[in-house]
C-alpha positions in Angstrom: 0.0 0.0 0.0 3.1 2.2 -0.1 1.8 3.7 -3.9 -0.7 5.5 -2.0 1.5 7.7 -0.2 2.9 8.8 -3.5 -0.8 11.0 -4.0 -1.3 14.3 -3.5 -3.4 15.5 -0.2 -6.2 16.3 -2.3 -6.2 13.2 -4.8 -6.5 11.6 -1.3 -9.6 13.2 -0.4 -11.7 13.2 -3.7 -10.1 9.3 -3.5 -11.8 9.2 0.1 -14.7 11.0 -1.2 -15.5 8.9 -4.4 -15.3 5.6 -2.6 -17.5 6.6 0.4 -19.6 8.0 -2.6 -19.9 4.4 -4.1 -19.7 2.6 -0.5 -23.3 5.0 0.0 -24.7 4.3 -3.4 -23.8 0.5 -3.2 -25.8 0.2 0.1 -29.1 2.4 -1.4 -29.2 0.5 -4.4 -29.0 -2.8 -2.4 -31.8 -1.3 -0.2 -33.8 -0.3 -3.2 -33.3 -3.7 -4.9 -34.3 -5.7 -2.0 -37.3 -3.1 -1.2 -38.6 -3.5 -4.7 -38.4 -7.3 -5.3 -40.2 -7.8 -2.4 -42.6 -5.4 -3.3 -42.9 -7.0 -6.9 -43.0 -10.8 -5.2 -46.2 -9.5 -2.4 -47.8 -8.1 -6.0 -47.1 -11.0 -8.0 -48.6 -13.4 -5.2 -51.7 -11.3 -4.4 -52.7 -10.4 -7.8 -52.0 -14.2 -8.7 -54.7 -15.0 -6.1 -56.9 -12.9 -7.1 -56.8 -14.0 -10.5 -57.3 -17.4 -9.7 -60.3 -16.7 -7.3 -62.1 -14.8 -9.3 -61.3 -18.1 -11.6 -62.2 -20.4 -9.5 -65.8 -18.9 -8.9 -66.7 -18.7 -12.9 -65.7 -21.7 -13.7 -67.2 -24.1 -11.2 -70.2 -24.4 -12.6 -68.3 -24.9 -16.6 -66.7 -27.6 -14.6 -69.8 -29.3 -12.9 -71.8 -29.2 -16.4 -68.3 -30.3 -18.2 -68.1 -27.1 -20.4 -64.5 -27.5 -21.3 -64.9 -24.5 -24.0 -66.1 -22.3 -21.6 -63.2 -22.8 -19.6 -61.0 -22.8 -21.8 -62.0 -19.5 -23.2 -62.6 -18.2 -19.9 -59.0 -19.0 -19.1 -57.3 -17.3 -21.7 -59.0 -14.4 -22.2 -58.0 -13.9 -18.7 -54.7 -14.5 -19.7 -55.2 -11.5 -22.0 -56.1 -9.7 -19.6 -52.6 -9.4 -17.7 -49.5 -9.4 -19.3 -47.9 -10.5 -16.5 -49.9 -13.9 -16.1 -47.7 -16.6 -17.9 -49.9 -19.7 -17.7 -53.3 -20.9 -16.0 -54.1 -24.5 -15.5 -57.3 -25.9 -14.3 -57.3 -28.9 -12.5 -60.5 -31.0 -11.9 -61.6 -33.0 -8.6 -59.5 -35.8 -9.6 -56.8 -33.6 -9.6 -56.1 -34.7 -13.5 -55.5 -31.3 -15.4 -58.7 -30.4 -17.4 -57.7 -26.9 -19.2 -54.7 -24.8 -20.0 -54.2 -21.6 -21.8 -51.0 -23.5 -23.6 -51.9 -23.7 -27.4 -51.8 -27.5 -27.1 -50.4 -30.5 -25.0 -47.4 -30.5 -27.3 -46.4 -26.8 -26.0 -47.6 -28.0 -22.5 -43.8 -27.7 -20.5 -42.7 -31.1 -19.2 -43.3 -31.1 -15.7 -45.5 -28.3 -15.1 -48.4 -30.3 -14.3 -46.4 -31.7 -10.9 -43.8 -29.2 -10.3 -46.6 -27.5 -7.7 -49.7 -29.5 -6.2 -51.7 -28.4 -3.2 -50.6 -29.8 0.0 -54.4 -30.0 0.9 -56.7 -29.8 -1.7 -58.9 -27.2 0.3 -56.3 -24.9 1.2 -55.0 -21.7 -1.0 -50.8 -22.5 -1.6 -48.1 -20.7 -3.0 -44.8 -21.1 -4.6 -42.0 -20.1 -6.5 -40.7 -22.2 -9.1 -37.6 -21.8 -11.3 -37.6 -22.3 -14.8 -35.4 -21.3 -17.8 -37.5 -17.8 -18.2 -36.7 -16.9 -14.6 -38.6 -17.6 -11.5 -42.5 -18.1 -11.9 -45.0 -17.4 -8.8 -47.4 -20.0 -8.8 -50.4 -20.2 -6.6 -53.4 -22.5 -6.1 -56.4 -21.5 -5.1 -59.3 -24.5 -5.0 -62.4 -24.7 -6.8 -65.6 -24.8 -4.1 -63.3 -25.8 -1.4 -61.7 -28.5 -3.3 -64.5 -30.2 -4.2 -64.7 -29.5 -8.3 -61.0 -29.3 -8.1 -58.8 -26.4 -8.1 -56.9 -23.6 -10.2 -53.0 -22.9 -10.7 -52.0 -19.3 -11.9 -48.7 -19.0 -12.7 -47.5 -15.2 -12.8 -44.0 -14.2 -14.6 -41.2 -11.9 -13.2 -40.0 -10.5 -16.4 -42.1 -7.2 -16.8 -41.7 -6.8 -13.0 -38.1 -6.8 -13.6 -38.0 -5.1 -17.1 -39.4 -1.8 -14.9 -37.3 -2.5 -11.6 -34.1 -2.1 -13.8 -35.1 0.4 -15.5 -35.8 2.4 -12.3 -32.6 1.4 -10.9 -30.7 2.3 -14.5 -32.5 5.9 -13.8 -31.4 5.7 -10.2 -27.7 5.1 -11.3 -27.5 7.7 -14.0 -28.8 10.4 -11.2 -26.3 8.9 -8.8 -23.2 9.4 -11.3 -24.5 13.3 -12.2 -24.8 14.0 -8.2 -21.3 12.1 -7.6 -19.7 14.0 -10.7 -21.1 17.5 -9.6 -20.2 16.3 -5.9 -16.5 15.5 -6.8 -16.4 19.0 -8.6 -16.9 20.8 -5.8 -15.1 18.4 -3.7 -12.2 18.9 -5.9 -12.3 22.7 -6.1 -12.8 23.0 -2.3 -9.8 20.5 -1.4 -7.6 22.6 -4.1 -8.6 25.8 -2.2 -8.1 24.0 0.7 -4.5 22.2 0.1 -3.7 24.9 -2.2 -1.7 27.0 1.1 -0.5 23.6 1.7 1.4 22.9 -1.0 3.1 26.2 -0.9 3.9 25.4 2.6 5.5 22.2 1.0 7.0 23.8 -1.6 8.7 26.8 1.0 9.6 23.4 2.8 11.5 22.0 0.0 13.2 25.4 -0.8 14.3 25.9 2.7 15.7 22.2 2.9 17.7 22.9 -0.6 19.5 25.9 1.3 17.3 28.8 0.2 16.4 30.5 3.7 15.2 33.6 2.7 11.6 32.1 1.5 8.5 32.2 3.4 5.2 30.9 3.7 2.4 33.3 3.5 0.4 33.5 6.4 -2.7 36.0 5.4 -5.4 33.3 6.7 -6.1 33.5 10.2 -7.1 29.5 10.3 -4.9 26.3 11.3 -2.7 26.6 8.1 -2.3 30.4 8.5 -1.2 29.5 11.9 0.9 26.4 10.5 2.9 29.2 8.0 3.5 31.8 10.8 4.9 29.1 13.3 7.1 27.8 10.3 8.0 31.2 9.1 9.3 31.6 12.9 11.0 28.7 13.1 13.1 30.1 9.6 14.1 32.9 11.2 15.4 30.7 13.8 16.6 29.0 11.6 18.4 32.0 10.0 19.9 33.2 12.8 21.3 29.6 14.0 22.6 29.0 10.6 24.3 32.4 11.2 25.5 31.6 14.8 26.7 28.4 13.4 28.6 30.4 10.5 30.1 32.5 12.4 31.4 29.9 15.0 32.7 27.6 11.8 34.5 30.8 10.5 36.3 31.1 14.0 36.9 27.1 14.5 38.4 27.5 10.8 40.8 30.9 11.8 41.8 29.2 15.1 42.6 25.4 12.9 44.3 27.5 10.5 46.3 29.3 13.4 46.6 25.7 15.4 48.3 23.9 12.2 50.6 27.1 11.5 51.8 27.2 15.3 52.1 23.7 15.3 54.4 24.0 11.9 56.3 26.3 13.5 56.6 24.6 16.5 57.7 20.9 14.9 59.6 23.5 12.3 61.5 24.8 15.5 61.8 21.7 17.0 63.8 19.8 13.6 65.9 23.3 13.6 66.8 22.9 17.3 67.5 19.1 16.9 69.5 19.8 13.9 71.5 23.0 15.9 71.7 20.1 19.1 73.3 17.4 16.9 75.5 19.7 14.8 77.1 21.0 18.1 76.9 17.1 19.9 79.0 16.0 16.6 81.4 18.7 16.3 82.2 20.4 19.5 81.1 18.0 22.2 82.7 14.9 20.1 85.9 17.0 18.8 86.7 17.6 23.1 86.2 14.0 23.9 88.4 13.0 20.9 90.9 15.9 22.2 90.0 14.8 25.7 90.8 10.9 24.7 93.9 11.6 23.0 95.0 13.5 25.5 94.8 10.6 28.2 96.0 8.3 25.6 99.4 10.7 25.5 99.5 10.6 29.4 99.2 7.2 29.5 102.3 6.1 27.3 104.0 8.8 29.2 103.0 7.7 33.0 105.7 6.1 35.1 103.4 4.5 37.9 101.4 1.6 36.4 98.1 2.6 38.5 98.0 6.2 36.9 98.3 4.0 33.5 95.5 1.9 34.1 93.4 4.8 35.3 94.3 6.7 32.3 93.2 3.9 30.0 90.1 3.0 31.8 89.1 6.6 31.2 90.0 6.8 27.9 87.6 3.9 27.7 85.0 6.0 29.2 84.9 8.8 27.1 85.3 6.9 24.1 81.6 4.9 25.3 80.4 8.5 26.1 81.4 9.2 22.8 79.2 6.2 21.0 76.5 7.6 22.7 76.7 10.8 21.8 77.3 10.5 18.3 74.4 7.9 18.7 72.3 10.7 20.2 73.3 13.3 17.8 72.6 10.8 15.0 68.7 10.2 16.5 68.4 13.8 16.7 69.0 14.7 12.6 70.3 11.9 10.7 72.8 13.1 8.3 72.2 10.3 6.0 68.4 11.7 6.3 69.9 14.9 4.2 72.1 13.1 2.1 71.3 9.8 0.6 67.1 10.2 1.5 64.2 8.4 3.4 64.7 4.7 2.6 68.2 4.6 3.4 67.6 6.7 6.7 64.8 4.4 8.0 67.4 1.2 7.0 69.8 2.8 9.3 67.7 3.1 11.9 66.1 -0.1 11.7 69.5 -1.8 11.4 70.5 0.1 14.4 67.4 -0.4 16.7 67.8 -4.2 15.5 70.9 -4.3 17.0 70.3 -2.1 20.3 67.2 -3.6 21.3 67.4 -7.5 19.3 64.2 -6.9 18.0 63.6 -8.1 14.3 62.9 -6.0 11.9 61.8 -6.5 8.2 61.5 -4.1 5.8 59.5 -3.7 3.0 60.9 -0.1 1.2 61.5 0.5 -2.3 64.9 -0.4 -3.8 66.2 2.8 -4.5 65.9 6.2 -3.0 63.3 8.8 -4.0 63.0 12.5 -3.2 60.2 13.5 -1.2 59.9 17.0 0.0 61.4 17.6 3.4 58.4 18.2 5.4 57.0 15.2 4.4 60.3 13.0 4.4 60.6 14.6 8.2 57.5 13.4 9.1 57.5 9.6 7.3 60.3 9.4 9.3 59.5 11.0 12.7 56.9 8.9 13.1 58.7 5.5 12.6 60.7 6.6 15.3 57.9 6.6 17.3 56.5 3.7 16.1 59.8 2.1 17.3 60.1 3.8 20.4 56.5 2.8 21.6 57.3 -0.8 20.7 60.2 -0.9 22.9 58.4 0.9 25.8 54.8 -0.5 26.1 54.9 -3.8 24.2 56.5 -6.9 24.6 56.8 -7.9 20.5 59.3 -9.6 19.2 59.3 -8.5 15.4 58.3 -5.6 13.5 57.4 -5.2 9.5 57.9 -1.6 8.0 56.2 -1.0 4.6 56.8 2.2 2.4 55.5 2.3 -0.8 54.8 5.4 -3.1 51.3 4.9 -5.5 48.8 7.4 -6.9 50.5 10.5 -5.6 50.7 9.3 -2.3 53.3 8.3 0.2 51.8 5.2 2.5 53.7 3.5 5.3 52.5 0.8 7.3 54.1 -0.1 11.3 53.0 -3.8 12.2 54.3 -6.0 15.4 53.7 -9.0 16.5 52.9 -7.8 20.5 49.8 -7.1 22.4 48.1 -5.1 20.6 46.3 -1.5 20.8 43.1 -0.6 23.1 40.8 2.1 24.1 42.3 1.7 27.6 45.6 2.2 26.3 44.3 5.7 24.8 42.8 6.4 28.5 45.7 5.3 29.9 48.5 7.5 27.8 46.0 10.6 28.0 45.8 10.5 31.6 49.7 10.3 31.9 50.0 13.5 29.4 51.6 10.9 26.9 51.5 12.3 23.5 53.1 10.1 21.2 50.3 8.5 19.4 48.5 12.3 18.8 52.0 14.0 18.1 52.5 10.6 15.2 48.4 11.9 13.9 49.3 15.7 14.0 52.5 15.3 11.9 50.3 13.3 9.2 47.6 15.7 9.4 49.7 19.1 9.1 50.9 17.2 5.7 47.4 16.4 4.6 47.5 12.6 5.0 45.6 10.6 7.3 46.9 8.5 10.4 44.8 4.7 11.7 46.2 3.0 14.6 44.3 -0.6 15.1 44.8 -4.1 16.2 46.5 -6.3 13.3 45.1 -10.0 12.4 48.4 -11.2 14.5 46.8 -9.2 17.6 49.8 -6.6 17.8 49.4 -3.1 16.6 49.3 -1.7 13.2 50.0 2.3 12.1 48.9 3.4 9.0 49.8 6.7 7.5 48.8 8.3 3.8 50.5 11.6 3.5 49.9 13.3 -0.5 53.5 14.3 -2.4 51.8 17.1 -3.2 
């Protein structure tokens, strides 16, 4: 029943109208039909006695003195008489039919003669019997009380009929004029009616498509005058929130734009003082623990007591492990080979490196040669497998980590999967609560570039990082 919902208010309500129009005129015309044929079956039966008593007294004493002609004749000019009458038979004391208005025995219909006889010979009957021109009302009414015999008048439905339809033909016609003038003013009055509505609909739809500065008209002081003032209201509110809400986006938008520019900066500043840090780590700090180193080494060959030797040497040693690490350190801060040779070869040195510091496995999946990739991008590809790295060591317990990097369609895509624990929303709880901000500074750096940045649980239950950042 959905296709009705597809109709207009108004074809509703003619729809509503016309079928309790024909619901109304089905139930009068049933109520006329039944009122008439009851009507027509009282007048057949009465005027069928009548017939046949006023038979039954001429022709008793035709009977008595055996005057079949009289009979006969009296029979059928009866029959004459009334249209309606389809047959008379006359039936003596014997019961044994004695005249007929049938033009002989040959046109006589077979059964006739037995399809109705009196249930007591002195009594009046009546009956309807059903024959191939319709139902026939036949009634007996006897002859002196039975005792000469008895007459059958057999009265037909057809003319009764003929007029009831024709009445009810007449009645029909005037029932589709009243229903056709009804549903033209019915359809006039629900178009004046749903006319305001449809504008209201059609405002609606406008309104809905973006277009705020249409109204409803509300000149009618009724429901749907009402109805256009309350939704003419509820535009301006409308209006004004959309306005509010504008106005709000516009700032969100400034302060985003001002939040990714600081944060720029700020990473910006952070690569330039990492890059200041390892610059003076490698040269100045390293250059006066090599000067520092070969300084002891010179006091050692020169030192007469074997205890100041051995001291010198064990320092030596010292500084030279402070040394590692601080080249190490320098190194993590701004790889050189990050500014000289590229991305894939700076995230095999570091995997290569973390592989040996923390006996982690590492495989990597990168592409065979090096490809140049703007700086800010190549910064942050990198930055955040050091993260990814770091985090492994510090809050899972895996045992092997994959590294894919792959460049396809204008996009750089790198994907972080171990084998440990796994990621969950208590983790997140857990790291916010502690001001640990690894996992958002990893989403920032893909976002300032544009890309996108998923952290779930892989099919091996450990954790997988997935970052799309655009070359352009």
């Amino acid at each position: 029943m959905n296709w009705i919902n597809n109709f207009k208010i108004n074809h509703k309500i003619l729809a509503a109208i016309m079928g309790s129009l024909l619901f109304l005129t089905s139930i009068f015309m049933w109520i006329i039909w039944d009122s008439l044929t009851n009507i027509m079956t009282e007048d057949l039966a009465k005027r069928g006695a009548n017939i046949a008593k006023n038979i039954a007294e001429t022709s008793s004493d035709y009977i008595l003195f055996d005057d079949q002609y009289s009979v006969d004749n009296l029979i059928n000019e009866t029959k004459k008489i009334d249209q309606e009458i389809r047959y008379i038979l006359v039936f003596d004391s014997s019961q044994m039919l004695y005249a007929h208005t049938f033009t002989d025995s040959k046109t006589l219909p077979k059964g006739i003669v037995n399809a109705h006889t009196p249930k007591g010979i002195t009594q009046q009957d009546y009956s309807i019997l059903t024959s191939d021109e319709g139902h026939i009302h036949d009634v007996i009414v006897p002859i002196e009380e039975g005792g000469v015999g008895y007459v059958r008048v057999g009265m037909s439905e057809e003319r009764s009929l003929e007029y009831i339809y024709s009445r009810i033909m007449k009645l029909i016609i005037a029932t589709i004029l009243v229903s056709i003038g009804a549903l033209g003013m019915a359809y006039f009055a629900t178009r004046k009616i749903t006319k305001p509505i449809n504008t209201l609909v059609d405002v609606a739809l406008g309104i809905s498509a973006g277009n705020l500065t249409l109204r409803a008209e509300d000149t009618k002081n009724d429901e749907i005058g009402k109805l256009a003032q309350a939704f003419n209201e509820m535009t301006d509110h409308l209006m004004n929130s959309n306005n509010e809400v504008d106005y709000l986006l516009k700032e969100l938008q400034q302060k985003d734009l001002l939040r990714d520019k600081l944060i720029s900066k700020l990473l910006s500043a952070q690569e330039d003082e990492r890059k200041r840090i390892s610059r003076e780590l490698h040269d100045e700090t390293s250059q006066a623990l090599t000067s520092l180193m070969v300084t002891m080494r010179i006091m050692a060959n020169e030192a007469k007591d074997i205890e100041q030797r051995e001291l010198l040497y064990t320092s030596r040693d010292i500084a030279a492990g402070i040394l590692k690490q601080i080249r190490n350190l320098a190194v993590e801060l701004r790889p050189p080979i990050l500014d000289k040779m590229g991305l894939v070869s700076a995230i095999k040195n570091y995997a290569r490196n973390y592989e040996e510091k923390y006996n982690i496995q590492t495989v990597l999946s990168v592409p065979a040669t090096d490809v140049t990739l703007a700086e800010d991008v190549t910064l942050a590809i990198y930055r955040i497998v050091q993260e990814s790295l770091n985090n492994v060591v510090k809050h899972t317990k895996a045992t092997e980590i994959m590294i894919g990097l792959e460049i396809k369609d204008e996009w750089v895509n790198l994907t972080i999967n171990d084998n440990g624990h796994g990621v969950h929303e208590t983790d997140f709880e857990k790291a916010k609560q502690q001001n640990r901000i690894g996992i958002h500074g990893m989403k920032e750096r893909a976002e300032l570039q544009g890309g996108t940045f998923l952290i779930k649980t892989n099919l091996m239950g450990g954790t997988e990082i997935s970052v799309s950042v655009p070359l352009k």
